[in-house]
ZAVEX-503070 format. One record per residue (C-alpha): residue in three letters; x, y, z. Coordinates in pm, whole numbers, padded with zeros to 5 digits, always signed. Layout:
! residues N
ALAXYZ...
This chain:
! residues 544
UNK+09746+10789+07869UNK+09648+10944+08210UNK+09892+11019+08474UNK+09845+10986+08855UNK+10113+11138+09085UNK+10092+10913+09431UNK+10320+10958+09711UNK+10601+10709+09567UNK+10611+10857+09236UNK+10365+10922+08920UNK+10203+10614+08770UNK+10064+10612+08447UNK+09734+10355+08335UNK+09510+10269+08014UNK+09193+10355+07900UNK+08910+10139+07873UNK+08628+10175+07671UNK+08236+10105+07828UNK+07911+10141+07710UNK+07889+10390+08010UNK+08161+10565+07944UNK+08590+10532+07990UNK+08730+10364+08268UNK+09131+10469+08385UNK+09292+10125+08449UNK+09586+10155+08700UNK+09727+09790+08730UNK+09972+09678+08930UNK+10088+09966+09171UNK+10292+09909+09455UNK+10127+09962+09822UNK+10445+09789+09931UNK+10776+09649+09867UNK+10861+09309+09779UNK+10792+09084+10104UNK+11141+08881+09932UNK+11476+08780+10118UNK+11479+08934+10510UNK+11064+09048+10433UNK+10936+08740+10396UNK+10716+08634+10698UNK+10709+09003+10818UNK+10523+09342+10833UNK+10530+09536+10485UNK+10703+09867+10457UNK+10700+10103+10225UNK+10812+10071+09841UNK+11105+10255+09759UNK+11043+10545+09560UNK+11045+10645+09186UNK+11158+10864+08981UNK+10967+10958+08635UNK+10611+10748+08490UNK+10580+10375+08599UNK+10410+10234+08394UNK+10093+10023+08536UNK+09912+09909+08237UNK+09976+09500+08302UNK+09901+09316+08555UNK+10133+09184+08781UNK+10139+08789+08919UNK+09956+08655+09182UNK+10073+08582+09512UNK+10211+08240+09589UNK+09987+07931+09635UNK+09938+07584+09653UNK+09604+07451+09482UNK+09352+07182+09621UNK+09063+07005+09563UNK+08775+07185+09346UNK+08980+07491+09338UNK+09175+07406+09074UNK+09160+07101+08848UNK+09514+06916+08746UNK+09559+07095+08399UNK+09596+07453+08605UNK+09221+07597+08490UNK+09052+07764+08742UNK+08728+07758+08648UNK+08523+08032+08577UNK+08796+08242+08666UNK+09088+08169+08426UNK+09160+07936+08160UNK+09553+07925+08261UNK+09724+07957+08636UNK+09810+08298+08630UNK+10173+08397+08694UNK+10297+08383+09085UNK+10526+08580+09291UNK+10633+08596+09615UNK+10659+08981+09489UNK+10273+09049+09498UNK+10219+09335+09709UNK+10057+09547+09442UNK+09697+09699+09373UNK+09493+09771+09073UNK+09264+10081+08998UNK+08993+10141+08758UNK+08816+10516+08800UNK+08634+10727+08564UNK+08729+11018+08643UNK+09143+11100+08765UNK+09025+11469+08871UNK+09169+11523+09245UNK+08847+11705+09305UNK+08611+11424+09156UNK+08527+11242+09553UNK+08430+10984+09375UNK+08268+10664+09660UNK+08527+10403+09703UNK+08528+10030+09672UNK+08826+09842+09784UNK+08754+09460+09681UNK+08938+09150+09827UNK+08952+08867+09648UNK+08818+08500+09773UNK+08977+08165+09779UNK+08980+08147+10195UNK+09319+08261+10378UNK+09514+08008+10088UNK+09438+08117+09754UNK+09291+08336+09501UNK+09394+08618+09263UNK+09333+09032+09272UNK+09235+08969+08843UNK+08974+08740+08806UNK+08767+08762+08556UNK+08467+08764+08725UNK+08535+09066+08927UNK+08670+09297+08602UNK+08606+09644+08742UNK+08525+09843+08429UNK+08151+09786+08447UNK+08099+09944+08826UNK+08398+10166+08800UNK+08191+10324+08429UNK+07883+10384+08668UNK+08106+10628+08882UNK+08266+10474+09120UNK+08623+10353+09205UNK+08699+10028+09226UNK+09045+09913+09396UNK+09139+09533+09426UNK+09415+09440+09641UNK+09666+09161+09612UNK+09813+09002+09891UNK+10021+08723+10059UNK+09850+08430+10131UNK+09921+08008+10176UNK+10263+07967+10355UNK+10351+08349+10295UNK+10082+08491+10390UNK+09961+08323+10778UNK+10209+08118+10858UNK+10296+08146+11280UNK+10644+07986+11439UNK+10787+08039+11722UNK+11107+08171+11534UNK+10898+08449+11439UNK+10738+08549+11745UNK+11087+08566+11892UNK+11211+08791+11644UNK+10890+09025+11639UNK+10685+08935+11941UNK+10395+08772+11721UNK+10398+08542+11404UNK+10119+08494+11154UNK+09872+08757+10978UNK+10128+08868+10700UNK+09815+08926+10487UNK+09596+09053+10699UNK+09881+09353+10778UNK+09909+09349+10390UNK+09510+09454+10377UNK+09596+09736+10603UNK+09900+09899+10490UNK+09722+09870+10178UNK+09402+10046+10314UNK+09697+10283+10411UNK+09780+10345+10086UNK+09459+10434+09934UNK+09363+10632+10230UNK+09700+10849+10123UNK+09669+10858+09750UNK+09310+10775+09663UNK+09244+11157+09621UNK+09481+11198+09295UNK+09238+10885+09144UNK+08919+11087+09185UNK+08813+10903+09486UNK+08706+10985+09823UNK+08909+10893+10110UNK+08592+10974+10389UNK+08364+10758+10134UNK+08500+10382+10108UNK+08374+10074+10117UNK+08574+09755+10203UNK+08401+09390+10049UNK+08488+09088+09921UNK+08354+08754+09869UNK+08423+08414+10109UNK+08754+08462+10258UNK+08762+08796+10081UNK+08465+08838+10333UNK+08694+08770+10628UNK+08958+08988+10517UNK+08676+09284+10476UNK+08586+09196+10869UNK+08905+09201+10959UNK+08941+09536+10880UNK+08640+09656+11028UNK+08730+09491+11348UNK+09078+09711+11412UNK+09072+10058+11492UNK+09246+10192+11194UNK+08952+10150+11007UNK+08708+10387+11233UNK+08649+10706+10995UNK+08828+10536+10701UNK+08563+10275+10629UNK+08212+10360+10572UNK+08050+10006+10472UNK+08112+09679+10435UNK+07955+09424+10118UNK+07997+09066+10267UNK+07933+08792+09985UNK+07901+08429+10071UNK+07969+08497+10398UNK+07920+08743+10671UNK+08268+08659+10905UNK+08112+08848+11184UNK+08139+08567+11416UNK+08452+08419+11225UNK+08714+08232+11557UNK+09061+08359+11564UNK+09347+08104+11645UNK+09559+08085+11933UNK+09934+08194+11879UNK+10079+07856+12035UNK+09787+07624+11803UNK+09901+07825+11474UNK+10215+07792+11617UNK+10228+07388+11647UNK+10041+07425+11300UNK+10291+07578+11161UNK+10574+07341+11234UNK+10317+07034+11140UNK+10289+07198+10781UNK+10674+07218+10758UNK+10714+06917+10818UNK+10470+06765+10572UNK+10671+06963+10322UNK+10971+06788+10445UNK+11118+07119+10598UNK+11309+07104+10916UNK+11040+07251+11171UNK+11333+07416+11403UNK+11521+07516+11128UNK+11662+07935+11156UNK+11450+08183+11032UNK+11791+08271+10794UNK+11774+07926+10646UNK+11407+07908+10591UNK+11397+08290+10420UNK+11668+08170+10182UNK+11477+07840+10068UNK+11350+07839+09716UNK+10981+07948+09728UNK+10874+07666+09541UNK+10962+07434+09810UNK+10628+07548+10014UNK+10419+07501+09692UNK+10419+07110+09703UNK+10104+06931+09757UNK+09940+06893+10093UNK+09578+06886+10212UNK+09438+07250+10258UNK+09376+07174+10615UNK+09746+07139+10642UNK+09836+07524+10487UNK+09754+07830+10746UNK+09402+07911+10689UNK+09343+08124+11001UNK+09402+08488+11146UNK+09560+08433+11462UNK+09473+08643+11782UNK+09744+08929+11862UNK+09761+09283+11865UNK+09633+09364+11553UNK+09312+09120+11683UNK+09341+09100+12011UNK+08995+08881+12115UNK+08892+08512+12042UNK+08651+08581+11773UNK+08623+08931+11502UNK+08239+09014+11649UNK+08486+09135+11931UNK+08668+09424+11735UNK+08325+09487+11476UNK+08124+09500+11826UNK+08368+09738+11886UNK+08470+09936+11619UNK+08199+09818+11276UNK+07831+09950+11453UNK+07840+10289+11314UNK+07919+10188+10919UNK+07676+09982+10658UNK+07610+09659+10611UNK+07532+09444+10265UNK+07567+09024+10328UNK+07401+08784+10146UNK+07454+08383+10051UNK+07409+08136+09783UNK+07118+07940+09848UNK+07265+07546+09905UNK+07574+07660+09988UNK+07555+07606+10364UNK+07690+07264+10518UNK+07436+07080+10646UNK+07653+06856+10857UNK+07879+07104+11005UNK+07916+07010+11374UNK+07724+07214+11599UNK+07849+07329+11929UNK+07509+07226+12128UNK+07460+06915+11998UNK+07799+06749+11914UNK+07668+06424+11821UNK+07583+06543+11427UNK+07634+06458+11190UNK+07501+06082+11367UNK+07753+05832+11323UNK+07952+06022+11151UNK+07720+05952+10832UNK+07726+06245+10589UNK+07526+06127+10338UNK+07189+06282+10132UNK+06873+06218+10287UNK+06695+05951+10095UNK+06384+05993+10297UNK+06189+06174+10565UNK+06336+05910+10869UNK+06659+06002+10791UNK+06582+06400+10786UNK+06410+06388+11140UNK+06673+06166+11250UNK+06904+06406+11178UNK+06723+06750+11278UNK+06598+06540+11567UNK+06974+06561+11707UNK+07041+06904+11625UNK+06757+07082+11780UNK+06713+06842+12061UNK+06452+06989+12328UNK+06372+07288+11997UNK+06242+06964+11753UNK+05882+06958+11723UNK+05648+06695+11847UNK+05590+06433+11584UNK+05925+06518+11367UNK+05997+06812+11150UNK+05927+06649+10820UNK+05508+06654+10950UNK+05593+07028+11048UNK+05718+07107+10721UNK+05533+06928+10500UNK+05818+06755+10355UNK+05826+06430+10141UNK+06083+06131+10091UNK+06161+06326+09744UNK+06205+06638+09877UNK+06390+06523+10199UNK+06718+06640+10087UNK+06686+06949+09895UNK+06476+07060+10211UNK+06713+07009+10431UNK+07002+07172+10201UNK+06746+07478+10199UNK+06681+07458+10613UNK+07082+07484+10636UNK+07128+07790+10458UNK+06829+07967+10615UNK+07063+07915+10948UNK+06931+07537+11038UNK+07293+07357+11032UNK+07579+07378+11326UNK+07845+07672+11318UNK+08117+07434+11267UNK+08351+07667+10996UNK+08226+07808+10717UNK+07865+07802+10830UNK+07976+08046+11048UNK+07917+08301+10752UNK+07701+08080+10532UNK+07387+08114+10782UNK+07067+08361+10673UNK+06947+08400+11012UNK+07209+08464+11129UNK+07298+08771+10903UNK+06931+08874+10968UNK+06988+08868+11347UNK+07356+09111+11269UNK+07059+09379+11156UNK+06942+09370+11465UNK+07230+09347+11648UNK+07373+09613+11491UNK+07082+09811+11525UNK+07089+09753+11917UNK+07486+09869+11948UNK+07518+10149+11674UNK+07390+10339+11352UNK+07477+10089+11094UNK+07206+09965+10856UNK+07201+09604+10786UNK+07080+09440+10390UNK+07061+09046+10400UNK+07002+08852+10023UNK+07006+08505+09942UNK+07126+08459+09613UNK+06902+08175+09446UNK+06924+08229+09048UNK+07145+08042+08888UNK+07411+08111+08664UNK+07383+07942+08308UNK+07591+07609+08317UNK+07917+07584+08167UNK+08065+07256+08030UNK+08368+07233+08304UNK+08066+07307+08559UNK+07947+06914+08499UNK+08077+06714+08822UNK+08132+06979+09055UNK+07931+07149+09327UNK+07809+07386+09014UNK+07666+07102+08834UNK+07281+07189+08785UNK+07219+06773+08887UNK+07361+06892+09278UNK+07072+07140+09261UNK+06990+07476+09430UNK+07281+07681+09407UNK+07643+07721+09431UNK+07888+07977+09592UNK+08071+08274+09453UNK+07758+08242+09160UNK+07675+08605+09219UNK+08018+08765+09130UNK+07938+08829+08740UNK+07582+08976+08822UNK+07701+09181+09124UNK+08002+09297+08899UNK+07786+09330+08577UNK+07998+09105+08373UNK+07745+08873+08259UNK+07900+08907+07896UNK+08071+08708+07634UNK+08403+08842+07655UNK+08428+08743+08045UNK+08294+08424+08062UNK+08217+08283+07650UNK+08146+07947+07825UNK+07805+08056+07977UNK+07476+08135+07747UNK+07436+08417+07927UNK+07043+08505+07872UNK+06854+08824+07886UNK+06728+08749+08237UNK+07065+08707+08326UNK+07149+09071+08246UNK+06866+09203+08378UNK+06939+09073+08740UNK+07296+09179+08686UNK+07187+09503+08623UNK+06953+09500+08977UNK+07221+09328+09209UNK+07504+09584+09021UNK+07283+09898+09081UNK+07196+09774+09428UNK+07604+09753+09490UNK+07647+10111+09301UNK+07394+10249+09591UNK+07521+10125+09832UNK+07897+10221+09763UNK+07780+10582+09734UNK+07541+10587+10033UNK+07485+10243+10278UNK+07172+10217+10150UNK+07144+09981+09866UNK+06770+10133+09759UNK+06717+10368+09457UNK+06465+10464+09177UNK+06323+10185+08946UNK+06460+09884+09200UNK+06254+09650+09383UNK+06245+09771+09752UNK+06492+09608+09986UNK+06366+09622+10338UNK+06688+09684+10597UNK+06761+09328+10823UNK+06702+09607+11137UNK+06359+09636+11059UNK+06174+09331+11160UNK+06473+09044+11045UNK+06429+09206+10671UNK+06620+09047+10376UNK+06534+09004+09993UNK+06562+08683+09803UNK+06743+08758+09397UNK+06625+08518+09170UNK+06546+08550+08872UNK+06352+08868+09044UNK+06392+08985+09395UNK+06108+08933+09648UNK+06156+09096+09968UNK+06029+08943+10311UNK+05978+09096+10629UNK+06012+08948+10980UNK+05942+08563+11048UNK+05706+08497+10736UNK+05809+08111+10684UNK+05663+07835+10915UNK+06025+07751+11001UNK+06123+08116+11072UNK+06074+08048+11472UNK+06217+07734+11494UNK+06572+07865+11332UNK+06574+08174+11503UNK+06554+08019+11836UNK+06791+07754+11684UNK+07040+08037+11574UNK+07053+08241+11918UNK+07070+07908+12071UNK+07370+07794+11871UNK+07592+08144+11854UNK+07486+08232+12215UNK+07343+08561+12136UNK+07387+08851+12414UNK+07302+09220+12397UNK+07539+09450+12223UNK+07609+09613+12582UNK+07752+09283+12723UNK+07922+09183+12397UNK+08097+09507+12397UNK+08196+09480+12761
């Protein structure tokens, strides 16, 4: 049994066996105390300290949350992630460790991993993202649980009057928690100058997040952004999240003006009954923590200087997301596949306006009736779709164009991958955006390869194949690298050219191919498209 003394008392944690070695498991440890009774829908504070071992050798339950859609189907399986709901709380504010080495002098590089599920849901445990594997290769891993749904972003005016601003419960969660490791990280053999913040989706926007406030300058070092670099991510007015907020209370039949007193003592289950996501908070609102319309304000500001790793699942970009030049798409409202090439020039027709080339995009590109669709699922992720939400973060170009732009405002270095092999199907997989007949790819499908748990005991659902462990082990040792240095590069893996240098990125399939600057016929077109569409300025007006 190991023993870690941390500054609110001495923890004790499990050992794991690896093929690469032990792993110290530390689960459950309190950053904070229990966000319950007069802490609900406010700032964390400190735990209360103890006095002898705690023991942190189980993990503790998830934060509270409603489930929608694809999520989670009806009988509570999660798939690919667990094959039961896991045990919620309202007391959540906990994080987990895995290290090799507990030596205070070890300065081992630090990961600090948020988990995904937007601003609503998602758990610090998921299988997928089991820490052992990295953590065995000499690193520490850290994954953070948090408040989310109703407890975690909810804004009223009841709370601004009683603290000045209302919303971003989680996102202060993130940073006291950040707080926390930066104070106690030492005594688990990690290094408190060395860490890097990452996350996948929403986990992406929470890793952002953190760049873009000041406490993170000389904390964080680099950033991994999975499915979605939130560079550009909008923040929400305080009055909108506001209105929001009431609007969601009362779809949950909750009295909108109610006290704060009277809405603290309801049961927490009462904001877990069903309503559409876009009814829950899924937003960080603009305040003091982020004071500016968008997060490229703070990283402009504060994220230049540290490391970059982004990539995307290939298909998973929206190709009808509404564009902010040319409003009219998706036309009519249709969002439909493309059963031919009328209906794919129609459409790109509208969205590049005076950009489309003469005679229709389809002649440009070669493309066929049959191939109309997956084309234009293919276009959208290379950064050919409108910035309407998640495309935001879902764009290739885009993250390309960050290299630059971070090369133009700081030292940062910038490495962009589209993510196109995929995973080996799994019965529950069959009529849902992972089903193989929906084609291309499907997001969050790189978490067991970047994590190296391509294995049986994980996931006994996939036929995991050789090939599959092989690019684990290339997209896992590319994450190691980077962790320790902001360069993902190393001995015996494919070269991965930095986004800086000439709009660089590598493509993981089932092997990585790098490219270098515009080396597709449709390059142009979407780059011109993409600086169009997120109004690209110089780093020296951006940060002005």
């Amino acid at each position: 049994m190991d023993v870690v003394t941390t500054k609110n008392g001495r923890v004790s944690g499990y050992r794991a066996q690896h093929p690469h070695g032990h792993v110290a498991h530390f689960r459950g440890v309190p950053y904070a105390a229990p966000p319950v009774g007069a802490l609900r829908w406010a700032p964390p504070i400190d735990p209360v300290p103890w006095t002898g071992v705690r023991s942190c050798t189980e993990e503790t339950p998830g934060a509270m949350q409603q489930f929608h859609g694809d999520w989670q189907r009806r009988d509570g399986y999660v798939p690919g992630y667990y094959d039961r709901t896991p045990p919620m709380s309202e007391d959540c504010l906990y994080l987990n460790v895995a290290t090799p080495d507990v030596t205070a002098t070890a300065a081992l590089p630090v990961y600090v991993w948020f988990h995904g599920g937007g601003l609503t849901n998602g758990f610090a445990n998921e299988a997928p993202t089991d820490p052992t594997a990295l953590a065995a290769r000499g690193i520490v891993v850290v994954s953070v649980a948090h408040r989310v749904n109703a407890f975690g972003y909810l804004a009223l005016p009841q709370l601004r009057a009683e603290q000045g601003t209302s919303g971003n419960y989680g996102l202060r969660d993130l940073l006291k928690a950040m707080e926390w490791i930066d104070d106690n990280i030492r005594a688990f053999g990690g290094d408190p100058t060395n860490i890097t913040v990452g996350g996948i989706s929403g986990g992406t926007q929470k890793a952002c997040a953190i760049v873009a406030h000041p406490a993170s300058v000389g904390r964080v070092r680099h950033v991994i952004t999975m499915s979605g670099l939130k560079w550009k991510q909008p923040l929400a007015d305080q009055s909108w999240a506001e209105e929001h907020g009431r609007s969601m209370l009362r779809r949950l039949g909750i009295d909108p003006d109610a006290s704060l007193d009277t809405l603290r003592a309801l049961d927490a289950d009462v904001f877990l009954e069903s309503i559409p996501r876009d009814a829950l908070p899924d937003y960080m609102v603009r305040d003091e923590l982020l004071p500016s319309d968008d997060l490229a304000a703070g990283i402009d500001r504060y994220g230049l200087d540290v490391d970059w790793l982004d990539g995307l699942a290939l298909g998973e970009a929206d190709v009808f997301a509404r564009s902010t030049t040319a409003p009219t798409v998706p036309l009519g409202g249709a969002r439909e596949p493309f059963r031919d090439t009328q209906h794919f020039d129609e459409h790109f027709a509208a969205l590049l306006g005076d950009l489309a080339p003469a005679g229709g995009l389809a002649a440009h590109l070669d493309v066929s009736d049959d191939d109309a669709w997956s084309t234009a699922r293919r276009l959208a992720t290379s950064g050919l779709a409108g910035s309407e939400r998640t495309n935001v973060s879902r764009n290739l170009m885009l993250d390309r164009l960050f290299g630059q732009h971070v090369a133009d405002g700081g030292s940062g270095r910038v490495f962009t991958y589209l993510w196109s092999h995929r995973p080996p199907t799994a019965p529950h997989d069959i009529g849902t955006p992972r089903d193989p007949a929906s084609g291309l790819n499907w997001h969050g499908g790189d978490l067991w390869y970047q994590f190296g748990t391509t294995t049986a005991d994980i996931a006994p659902e996939r036929a995991w194949t050789e090939t599959d462990r092989e690019v684990a082990h290339v997209l896992s040792s590319y994450v190691l690298n980077f962790v320790r240095t902001g360069d993902p590069n190393g001995p015996g893996l494919p070269e991965w050219p930095r986004s800086d240098d000439d709009l660089g990125w590598i493509d993981i399939g089932d092997r990585v191919v790098a490219h270098r600057g515009l080396d597709d016929r449709a390059d142009p077109l979407i780059r011109a498209f993409v600086e169009r569409e997120y109004a690209f300025r110089p780093v020296a007006d951006a940060t002005t």
